[in-house]
C-alpha positions in Angstrom: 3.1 -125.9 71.0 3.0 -127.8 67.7 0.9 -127.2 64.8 0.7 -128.9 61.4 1.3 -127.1 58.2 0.3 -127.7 54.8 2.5 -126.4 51.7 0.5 -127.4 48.6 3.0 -127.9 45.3 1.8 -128.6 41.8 2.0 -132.3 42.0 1.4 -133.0 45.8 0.7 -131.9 49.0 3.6 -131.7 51.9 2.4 -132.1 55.7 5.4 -130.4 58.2 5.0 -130.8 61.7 7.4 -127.9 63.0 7.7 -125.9 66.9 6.3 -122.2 66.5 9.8 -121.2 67.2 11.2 -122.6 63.8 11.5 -120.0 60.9 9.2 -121.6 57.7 10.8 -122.1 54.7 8.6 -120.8 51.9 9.5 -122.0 48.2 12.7 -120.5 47.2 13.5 -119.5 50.4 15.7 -122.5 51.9 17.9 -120.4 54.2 15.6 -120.9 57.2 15.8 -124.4 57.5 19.8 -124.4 56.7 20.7 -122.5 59.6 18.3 -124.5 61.9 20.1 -127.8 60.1 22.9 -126.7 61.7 22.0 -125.6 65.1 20.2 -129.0 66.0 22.7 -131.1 64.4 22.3 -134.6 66.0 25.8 -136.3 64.4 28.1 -133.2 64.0 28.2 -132.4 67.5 30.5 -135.7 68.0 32.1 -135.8 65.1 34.1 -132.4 65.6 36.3 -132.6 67.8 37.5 -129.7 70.7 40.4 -128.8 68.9 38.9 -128.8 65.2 37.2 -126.1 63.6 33.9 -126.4 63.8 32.9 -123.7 61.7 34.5 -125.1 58.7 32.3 -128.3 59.0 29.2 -126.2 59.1 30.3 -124.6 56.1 30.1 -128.0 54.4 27.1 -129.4 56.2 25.4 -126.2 54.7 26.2 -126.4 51.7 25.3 -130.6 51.6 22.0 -129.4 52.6 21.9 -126.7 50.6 22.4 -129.5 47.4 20.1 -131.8 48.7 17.1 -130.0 50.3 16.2 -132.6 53.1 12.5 -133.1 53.0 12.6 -135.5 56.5 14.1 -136.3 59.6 15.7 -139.1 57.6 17.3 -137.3 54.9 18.7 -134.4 56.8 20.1 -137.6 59.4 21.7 -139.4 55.8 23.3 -135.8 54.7 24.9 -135.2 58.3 26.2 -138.6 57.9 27.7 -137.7 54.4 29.0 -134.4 56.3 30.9 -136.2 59.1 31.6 -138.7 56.3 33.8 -136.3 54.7 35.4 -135.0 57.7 36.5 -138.3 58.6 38.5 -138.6 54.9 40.1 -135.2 56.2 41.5 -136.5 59.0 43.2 -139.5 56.8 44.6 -137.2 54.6 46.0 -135.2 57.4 47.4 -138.7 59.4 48.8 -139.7 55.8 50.7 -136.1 55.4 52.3 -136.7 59.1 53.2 -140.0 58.4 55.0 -138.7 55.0 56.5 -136.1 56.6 58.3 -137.9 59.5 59.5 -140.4 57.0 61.4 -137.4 55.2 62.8 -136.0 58.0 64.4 -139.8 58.5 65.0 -140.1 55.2 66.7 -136.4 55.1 68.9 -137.0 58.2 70.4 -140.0 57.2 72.0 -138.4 54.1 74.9 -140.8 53.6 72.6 -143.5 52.8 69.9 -141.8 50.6 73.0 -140.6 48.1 74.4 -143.8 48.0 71.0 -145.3 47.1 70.2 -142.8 44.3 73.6 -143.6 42.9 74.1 -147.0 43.9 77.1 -147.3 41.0 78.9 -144.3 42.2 81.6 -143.9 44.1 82.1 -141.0 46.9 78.3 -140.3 47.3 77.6 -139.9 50.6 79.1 -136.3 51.9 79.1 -135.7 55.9 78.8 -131.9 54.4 75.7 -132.6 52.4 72.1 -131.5 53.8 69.7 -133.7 51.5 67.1 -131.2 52.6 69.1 -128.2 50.8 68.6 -130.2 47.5 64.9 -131.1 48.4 64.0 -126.9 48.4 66.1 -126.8 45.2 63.6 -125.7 42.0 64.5 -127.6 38.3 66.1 -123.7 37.4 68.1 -123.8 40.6 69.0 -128.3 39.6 70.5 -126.8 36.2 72.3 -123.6 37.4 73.7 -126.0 40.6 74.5 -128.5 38.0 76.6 -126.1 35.1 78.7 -124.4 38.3 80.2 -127.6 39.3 80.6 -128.9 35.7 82.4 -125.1 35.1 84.4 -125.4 39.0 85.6 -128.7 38.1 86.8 -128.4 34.3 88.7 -125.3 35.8 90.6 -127.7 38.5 91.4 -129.4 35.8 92.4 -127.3 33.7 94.9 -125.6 36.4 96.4 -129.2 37.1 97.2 -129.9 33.3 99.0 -126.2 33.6 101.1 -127.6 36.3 101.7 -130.9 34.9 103.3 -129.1 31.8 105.0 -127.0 33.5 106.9 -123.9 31.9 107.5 -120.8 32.1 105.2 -118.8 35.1 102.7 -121.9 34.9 102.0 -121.4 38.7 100.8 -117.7 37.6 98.9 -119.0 34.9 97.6 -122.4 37.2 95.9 -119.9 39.3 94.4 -117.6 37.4 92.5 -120.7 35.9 90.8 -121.6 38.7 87.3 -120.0 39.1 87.2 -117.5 42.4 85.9 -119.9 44.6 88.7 -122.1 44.4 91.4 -119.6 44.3 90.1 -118.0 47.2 90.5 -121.2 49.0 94.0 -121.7 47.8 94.9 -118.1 49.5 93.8 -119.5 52.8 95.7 -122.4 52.6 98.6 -120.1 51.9 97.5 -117.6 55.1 97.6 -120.6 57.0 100.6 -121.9 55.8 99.3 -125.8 54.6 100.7 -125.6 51.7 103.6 -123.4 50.0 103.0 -121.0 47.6 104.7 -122.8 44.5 103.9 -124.5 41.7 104.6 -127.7 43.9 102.2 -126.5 46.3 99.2 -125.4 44.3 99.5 -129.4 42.4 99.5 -130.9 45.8 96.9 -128.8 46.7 94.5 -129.6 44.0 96.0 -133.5 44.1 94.8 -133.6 47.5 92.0 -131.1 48.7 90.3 -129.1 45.4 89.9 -132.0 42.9 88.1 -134.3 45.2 86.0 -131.6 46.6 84.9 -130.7 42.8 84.4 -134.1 41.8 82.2 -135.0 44.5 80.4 -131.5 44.1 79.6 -132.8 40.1 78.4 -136.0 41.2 76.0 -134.6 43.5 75.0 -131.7 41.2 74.2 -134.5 38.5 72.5 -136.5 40.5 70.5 -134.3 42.3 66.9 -135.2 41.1 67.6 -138.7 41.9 68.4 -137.9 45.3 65.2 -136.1 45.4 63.4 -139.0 44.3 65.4 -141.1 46.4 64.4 -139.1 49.3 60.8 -138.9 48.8 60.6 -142.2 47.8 61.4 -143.5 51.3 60.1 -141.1 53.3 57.0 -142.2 51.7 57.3 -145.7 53.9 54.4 -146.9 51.7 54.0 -149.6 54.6 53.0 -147.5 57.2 50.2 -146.3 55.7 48.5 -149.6 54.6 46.0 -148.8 57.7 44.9 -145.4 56.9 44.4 -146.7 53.2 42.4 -149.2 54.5 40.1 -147.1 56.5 39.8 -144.4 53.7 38.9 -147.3 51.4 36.1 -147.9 54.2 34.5 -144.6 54.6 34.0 -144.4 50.6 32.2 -147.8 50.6 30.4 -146.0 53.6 30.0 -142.5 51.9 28.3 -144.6 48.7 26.0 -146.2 50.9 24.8 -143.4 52.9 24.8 -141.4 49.3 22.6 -144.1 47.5 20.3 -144.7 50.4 19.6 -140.6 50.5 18.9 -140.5 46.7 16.4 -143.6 46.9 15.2 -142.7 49.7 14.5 -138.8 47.7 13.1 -141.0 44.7 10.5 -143.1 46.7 9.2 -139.4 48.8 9.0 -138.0 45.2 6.9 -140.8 43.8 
């Protein structure tokens, strides 16, 4: 059954044709008519999907409503339209982050050819032992602490080579006890496993050979670390491959400002 009702304001008079069944919304009470927005919605029903979360976009078809206080059909239809509107941008932004993030995880696996690109002028870049994605998790504290280690483990090789190259009396003793832990401990396992002999000889070849390109490369990657970040990021941005999803975002604004200004004209002409 169907009755008319009449809600009589200061400056006009408001006819609303409503089923028994539906709650009235008195002045200052709007909360009524918000939940029964949401029950009867006519657009949201197809524009979430199964495996979204459909209370979320009641939350902020509620609160549209709530903003804009539909007086008609045609109103609460434009807010909907704003609501699914909205949802639709959401689902750009989450495409765009996908696309982003399988471009660094190419980017990140081919490491040889991001470090070579960040330091295009450097020699020795690209390290089969490297994981790009260990410098990606690296914060600017852990960048400057990564950065003085290798600047210290290098000056130390070479410091311990000049000992040798001088020569004199014990300068194997005093060779070794130059070089900074890490190093040292990999000169005893050459030793235990017999590469190289434990002489003065030895230890120059040793750092000739193994230890000084190891700590130079370990510099040049310390130093350049932020570019390799931005390297990195840079193409797994593949700014190309998101052309279409800019495209339609740029589309549902133009579409969002529409719907917007047609609701707030529409509001204006009702209020005159």
């Amino acid at each position: 059954m169907m009755r008319t009702i009449e809600a009589e304001t200061m400056t006009d008079t408001t006819v609303i044709t409503r089923d028994e069944s539906t709650p009235v919304a008195t002045v200052g009470n709007y909360e009524p008519v918000r939940l029964n927005a949401l029950k009867h919605g006519i657009l949201s029903r197809l524009a979430v999907l199964g495996h979204e979360d459909h209370a979320e976009f009641d939350d902020l078809l509620a609160a549209l409503i709530d903003e804009h206080r539909p007086g008609v059909i045609t109103e609460r239809l434009l807010i909907e339209e704003l609501a699914t509107i909205i949802w639709r941008k959401r689902r750009v932004l989450l495409a765009e982050g996908a696309q982003i993030n399988q471009g660094l995880k190419s980017a990140a696996n081919s490491s040889k050819t991001v470090m070579a690109s960040a330091a295009p002028f450097q020699k020795s870049m690209a390290s089969e032992s490297t994981d790009v994605r260990d410098l990606l998790d690296l914060a600017p504290n852990d960048v400057a602490e990564r950065q003085q280690n290798a600047a210290l483990n290098l000056a130390a090789t070479r410091k311990a080579a000049a000992i040798l190259r001088h020569g004199g009396r014990n300068a194997y003793g005093k060779a070794r006890r130059a070089l900074l832990p890490g190093s040292s401990d990999c000169w005893d396992e050459q030793i235990e496993e017999e590469e190289y002999p434990a002489t003065a000889e030895g230890l120059a070849k040793f750092i000739r050979e193994m230890l000084e390109p190891i700590c130079l490369q370990m510099d040049r990657e310390a130093r350049f670390t932020p570019a390799i970040k931005a390297q990195t990021l840079g193409e797994g941005l593949q700014a190309h491959r998101l052309e279409k999803l800019n495209r339609y975002e740029t589309h549902l604004d133009r579409k969002f400002e529409r719907s917007l200004a047609m609701l707030l004209k529409l509001k204006q002409l009702r209020g005159a």
